[in-house]
Residue, then its C-alpha position, 0 to 999 in steps of 0.5 A: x586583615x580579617x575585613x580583607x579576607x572575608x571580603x575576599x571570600x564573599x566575592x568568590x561565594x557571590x561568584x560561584x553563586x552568580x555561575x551556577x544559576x547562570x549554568x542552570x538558565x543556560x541548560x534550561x534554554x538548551x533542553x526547551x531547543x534540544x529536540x528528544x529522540x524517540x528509540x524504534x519500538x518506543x512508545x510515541x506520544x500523544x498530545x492530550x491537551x484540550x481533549x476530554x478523551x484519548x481514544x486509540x490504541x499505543x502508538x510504537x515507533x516502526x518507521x522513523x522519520x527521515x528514512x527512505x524505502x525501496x522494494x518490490x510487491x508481487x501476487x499470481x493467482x492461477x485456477x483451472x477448471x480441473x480443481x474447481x468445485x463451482x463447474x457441475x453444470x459444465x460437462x467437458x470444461x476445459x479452462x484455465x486463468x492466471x494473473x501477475x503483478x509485479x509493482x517496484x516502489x520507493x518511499x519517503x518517511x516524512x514523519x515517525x510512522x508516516x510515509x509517501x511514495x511512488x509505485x509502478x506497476x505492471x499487471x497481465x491477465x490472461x484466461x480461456x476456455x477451448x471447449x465446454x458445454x453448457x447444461x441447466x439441468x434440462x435438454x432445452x437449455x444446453x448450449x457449447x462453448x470453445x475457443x474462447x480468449x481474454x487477456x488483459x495487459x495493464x500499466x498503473x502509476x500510483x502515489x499512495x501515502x502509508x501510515x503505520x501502526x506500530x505494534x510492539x515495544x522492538x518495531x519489529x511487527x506493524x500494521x499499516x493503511x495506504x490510501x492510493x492515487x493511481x492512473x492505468x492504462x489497460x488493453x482487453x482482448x476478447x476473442x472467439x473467432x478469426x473475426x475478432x482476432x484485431x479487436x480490443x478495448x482500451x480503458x484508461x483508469x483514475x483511482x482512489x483506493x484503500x489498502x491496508x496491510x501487516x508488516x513484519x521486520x525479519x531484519x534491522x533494515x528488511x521488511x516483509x509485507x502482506x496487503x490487501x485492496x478492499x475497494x475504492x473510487x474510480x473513473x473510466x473511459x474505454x474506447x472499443x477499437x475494431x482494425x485500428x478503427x474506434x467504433x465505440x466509446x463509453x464513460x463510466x464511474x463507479x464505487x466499490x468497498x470489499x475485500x478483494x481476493x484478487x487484489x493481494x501483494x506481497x511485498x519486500x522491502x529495504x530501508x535505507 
């Protein structure tokens, strides 16, 4: 009786023994499949392995993974010669120019702080100078002006990729770089008399531009943001149309890096 019930009891340790590691096995596979959520504001890791250094600011989380993006950036820019301190040598200038942008886009997140993204825009600039008289400092070098005109029509369509940099340990402040592919299409007309009144340029545009920018979350899922253009590369084609006619054309590429002051969005945008 005393053999059967030690053997009894040998079998059911043998048992628990045997489950347990079976357990532990199990959830060891588990754990090496499971994949960890990272929280908004977390610190993102870095992979270190084979590096000597590892250089860089924290990486917080601000725009997870799988998240879809729709807003709106705007900018205007007005000046009149009435509040300009650059016009002393000009008597009697009467100018003035503005320029709007209105650019919709929508994104996708494709990673933690990574996105990519389509933006349309449309863009007039418009400006003139109806009377000035031009005065270098000498009786021989004077000349007038009036009844100048230009305007400027353009559309763009741009593919841009945006990485973000998030800041804080909430993912409520954030830095970001966006490098852009863009294709516009402008209409320039210059005008001073009736002779030039059906006479424009028409410039079509490849560009590939840098904008970086600062983000800052006042909601869960609205964002504001504020982003500056500091130049890029581009290819241009223009042809001169004179009464429907073309009488000219001209190729011409060029590359440009600094701030531009004229180049400033802000933007809205809701995260879905």
């Amino acid at each position: 009786m005393k053999n059967l019930l030690r053997t009894i009891i040998l079998g059911i340790a043998v048992f628990a023994a045997t489950t347990i590691a079976a357990q532990e096995v199990s959830s060891a596979k588990a754990t090496k499949k499971t994949r960890q959520t990272i929280s908004l504001g977390a610190e993102i890791p870095r992979d270190t392995i084979g590096k000597k250094h590892n250089r860089g600011l924290k990486q917080h989380l601000i725009i997870p993974k799988g998240e879809w993006q729709v807003g709106v950036q705007i900018s205007h820019v007005s000046m009149s010669s009435n509040n300009s301190e650059f016009m002393l040598l000009v008597n009697g200038l009467n100018a003035n120019a503005s320029m709007t942008k209105i650019a919709p886009f929508f994104a996708y997140s494709y990673r933690n702080n990574r996105s990519i993204g389509v933006r349309f825009q449309y863009s007039t600039t418009s400006g003139g100078i109806s009377k000035g008289e031009l005065d270098l400092l000498s009786d021989d070098l004077n000349f007038e002006v009036e009844n100048l005109r230009a305007d400027l029509n353009s559309i763009q369509t741009s593919l841009y990729h945006r990485s973000y940099l998030g800041l804080d340990n909430k993912g409520r402040i954030g830095v970001f770089a966006d490098i852009a592919l863009s294709y516009a299409n402008n209409k320039n007309i210059f005008s001073y008399s009736e002779r030039t009144n059906h006479s424009y340029a028409r410039t079509h545009q490849l560009k590939l531009s840098l904008h970086p920018g600062l983000v800052i979350f006042p909601m869960n899922n609205i964002s504001t943001h504020v982003s500056m253009g500091i130049g890029g590369v581009s290819y241009n084609h223009t042809d001169y149309v004179k009464d429907g006619q073309v009488i000219g054309s001209r190729d011409f590429s060029k590359a440009n890096f600094k701030l531009d002051v004229l180049d400033i969005s802000i933007g809205l945008t809701i995260h879905l």
